[in-house]
C-alpha positions, 0 to 999 in steps of 0.5 A, a space after each residue: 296872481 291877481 295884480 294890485 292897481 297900480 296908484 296915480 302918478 300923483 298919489 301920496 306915499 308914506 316913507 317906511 322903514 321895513 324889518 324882515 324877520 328871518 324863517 327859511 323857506 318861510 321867507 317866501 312868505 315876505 318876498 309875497 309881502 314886498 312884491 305886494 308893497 312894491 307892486 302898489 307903490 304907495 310906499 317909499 322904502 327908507 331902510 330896510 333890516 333884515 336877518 337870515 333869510 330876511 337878510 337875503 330878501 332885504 338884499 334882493 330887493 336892494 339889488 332891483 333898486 340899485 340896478 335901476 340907479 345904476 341904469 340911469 334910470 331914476 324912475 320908481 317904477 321901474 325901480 320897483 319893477 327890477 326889485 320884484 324881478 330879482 326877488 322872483 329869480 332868487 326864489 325861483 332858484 331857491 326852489 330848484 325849479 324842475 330838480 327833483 324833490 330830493 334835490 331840491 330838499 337837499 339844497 334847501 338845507 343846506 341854503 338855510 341850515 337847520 337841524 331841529 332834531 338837535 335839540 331833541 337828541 341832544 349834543 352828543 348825537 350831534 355831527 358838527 358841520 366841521 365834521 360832516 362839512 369840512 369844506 364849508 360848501 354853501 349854496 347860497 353863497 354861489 346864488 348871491 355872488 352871482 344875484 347881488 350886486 353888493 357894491 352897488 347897493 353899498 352906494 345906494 341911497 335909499 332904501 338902506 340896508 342893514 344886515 344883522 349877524 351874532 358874533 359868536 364869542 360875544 354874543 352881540 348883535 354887529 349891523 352891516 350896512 353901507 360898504 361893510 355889507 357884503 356877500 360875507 356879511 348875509 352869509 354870517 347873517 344866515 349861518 345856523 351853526 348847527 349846518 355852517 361854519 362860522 362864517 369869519 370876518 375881519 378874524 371875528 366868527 359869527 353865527 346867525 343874525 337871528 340869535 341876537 337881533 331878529 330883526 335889528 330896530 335901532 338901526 332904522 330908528 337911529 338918523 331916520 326921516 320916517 318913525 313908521 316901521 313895519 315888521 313882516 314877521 315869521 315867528 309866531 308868538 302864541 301856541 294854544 297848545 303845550 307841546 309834549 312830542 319831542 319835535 314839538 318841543 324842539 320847535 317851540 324851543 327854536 320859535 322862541 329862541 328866533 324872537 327873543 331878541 325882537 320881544 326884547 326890542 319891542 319892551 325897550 321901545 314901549 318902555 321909551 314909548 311910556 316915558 314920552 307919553 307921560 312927558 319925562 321925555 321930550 319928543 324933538 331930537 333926542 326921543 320920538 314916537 314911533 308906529 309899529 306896524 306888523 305883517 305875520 305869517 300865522 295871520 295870513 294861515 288857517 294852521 301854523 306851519 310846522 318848523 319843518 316846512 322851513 326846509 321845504 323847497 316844493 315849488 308848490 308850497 312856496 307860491 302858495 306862501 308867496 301868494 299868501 303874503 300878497 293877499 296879507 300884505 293887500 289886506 294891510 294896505 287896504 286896512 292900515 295904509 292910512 295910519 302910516 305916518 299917523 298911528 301905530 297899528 300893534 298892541 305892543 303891551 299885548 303881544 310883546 310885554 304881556 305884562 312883563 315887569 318895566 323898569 323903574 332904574 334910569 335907562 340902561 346904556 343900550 336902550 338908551 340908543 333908541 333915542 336919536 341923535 
C-alpha cells in the first residue's frame, strides 16, 4: 500500500460533506476511497451519509472518530488514524480472513443479502427469508454491536452521520442520525428483503436504504457549513451494451433500481441549481449553491465488475478494490482538491438529467427542502 504524504500541520483543509452509496463487497472500494481521504488529511469531514453498505462504512468511520472524542484525545490525526483502524478491522472480518471460501462466500451473503436470480425466475421460484430464514440470523448485526460504538457516535459532533433506510409500507426514505442512529437503524439500512426480515423499528418495518435514497443528499445540504459534497459511488451509470442474457438483465435491473433515488436528487438539485443561476432564487439563507463531487468505482476499473462480485468475500479481491479506491481517491485529490470549496467537478446534466425534461410548475414540497432553513 503506497502511503499518501502526510500534509503540514499548517495546511488548509476544506470541509465536505461525504455520501456513500451502498454496493456489498463493492463497498470495499469506498473503505480505499476514506482511507485514502483520511490518510491525507486535508479534509475536514462534516457530514457523512450512507445507505446499505455505505451506511456501515459511514459508521465505521464514525466510530474511529468518536473513540478518539472519547479518549480525551482532541487531535485529528489521531482521530483519523482510529477511524482507518476500525474500518480495516471491520473489512477484514467481513472477509473471514483465513475461512475457507465456501465460508466466507456463505457469510458475505448473508452480511449484505442478494439474490439476483430472482428477478430472472421470478417470484414464484422465490423462497422468502421468512421461510428459508425464520430466525432472522444476521451476521453483520454481531460484527457491528461488537465493532460500533453507536452511543457514542450519537453525541459526536463532527462528522455527523446520517443513515438511510425504506420504510416499507410507504415507500419513503426515513434518516437516522443523532440517538436515533442505532445498531437497528444500519441493520434496516442494509436489509434487502430478498435475504432479510424487515428489520422493524418503533413497530415500522424497513428495507434497504438504497431502495429510496441511495445516498440520502438533503440531509447534508440542510443546517450545513460546507456546500461541498463528494458522492463515492458504486452503481454505475452507462452500460455500452444491452443486455440480453437473463443475469445480465437482472443486473442491469438491480443497478438502476439502486441509483434511482440518486438520479432523482441530483434532477431536483440541477433543477435548484438553475433557478439560482438565472436569479429566480437568491442565494443567502433560503437557496445556496452547491459543488458536487464524485468519486465512482468503473472509473477506477479497466471492465465493470459483474453484480455477482457484490457477494464475494475473497480476501484477494477485496484489497484490490481497497487498493483501487486509494489510488482513485489519490487521483482526485491530486486533480480536484483545489476546487473544493470553489467549484463543482461533475456534469450533473450529462450524467444525471441527460436532457430529462425540468419542470416548469412552482416546486414541489419535497425538493423545496433543498433549500436551507
Amino acid at each position: 500500500m503506497k502511503a499518501i504524504a502526510a500534509p503540514s500541520p499548517s495546511a488548509e483543509r476544506r470541509k465536505v460533506h461525504l455520501a456513500l452509496q451502498g454496493g456489498g463487497s463493492h463497498g470495499a472500494f469506498t473503505w480505499g476511497v476514506l482511507d485514502a481521504l483520511l490518510e491525507d488529511g486535508r479534509l475536514a469531514l462534516e457530514g457523512i451519509s450512507g445507505a446499505s453498505a455505505g451506511a456501515v462504512n459511514a459508521v465505521a468511520l464514525a466510530h474511529g472518530f468518536a473513540c478518539a472524542s472519547s479518549d480525551g484525545d482532541a487531535t485529528q490525526a489521531a482521530a483519523r488514524a482510529l477511524a482507518r483502524e476500525t474500518l480495516q478491522r471491520v473489512w477484514h472480518r467481513v472477509a473471514g480472513a483465513g475461512a475457507p471460501s465456501a465460508m466466507a462466500s456463505q457469510f458475505v451473503r448473508m452480511l449484505f443479502g442478494h439474490a439476483p436470480a430472482f428477478a430472472a425466475r421470478g417470484a414464484d421460484a422465490w423462497a422468502s427469508p421468512y421461510q428459508f430464514n425464520p430466525l432472522g440470523i444476521n451476521p453483520l448485526r454481531t460484527l457491528l454491536d461488537q465493532e460500533i460504538d453507536f452511543e457514542a457516535i450519537a453525541a459526536l459532533d463532527h462528522p455527523r452521520v446520517y443513515v438511510s433506510a425504506t420504510q416499507v409500507r410507504s415507500g419513503r426514505a426515513r434518516i437516522f442520525q443523532g440517538a436515533d442512529l442505532t445498531l437497528s437503524a444500519v441493520m434496516a439500512s442494509a436489509c434487502l428483503p430478498t435475504m432479510f426480515q424487515a428489520v422493524e423499528i418503533d413497530g415500522e418495518p424497513y428495507w434497504d436504504g438504497g431502495y429510496s435514497a441511495n445516498p440520502a443528499l438533503l440531509p447534508l445540504i440542510e443546517n450545513a457549513e460546507s456546500a461541498d459534497i463528494v458522492l463515492v459511488q458504486l452503481n454505475p451509470l452507462r452500460r455500452d451494451e444491452t443486455p440480453r442474457a437473463p443475469h445480465d438483465i437482472a443486473q442491469r435491473v438491480e443497478e438502476l433500481a439502486f441509483n434511482a433515488s440518486l438520479i432523482s436528487q441530483m434532477r431536483a438539485i440541477d433543477f435548484m441549481q438553475q433557478l439560482g443561476a438565472d436569479g429566480r432564487l437568491q442565494e443567502g439563507r433560503q437557496f445556496r449553491q452547491l459543488r458536487l463531487h464524485r468519486i465512482d468505482i468503473d472509473s477506477a476499473l479497466d471492465d465493470p465488475l459483474p453484480s455477482a462480485t457484490k457477494l464475494s468475500t475473497d480476501i484477494a479481491m477485496l484489497e484490490e478494490l481497497f487498493e483501487r479506491g486509494r489510488r482513485a481517491a489519490a487521483d482526485w485529490l491530486a486533480r480536484h482538491f483545489e476546487d473544493v470549496g470553489q467549484r463543482t467537478t461533475i456534469d450533473i446534466q450529462a450524467d444525471y438529467v441527460a436532457g430529462a425534461p425540468m419542470p416548469t410548475e412552482p416546486l414541489p414540497e419535497e425538493p423545496a427542502r433543498l433549500r436551507r432553513a
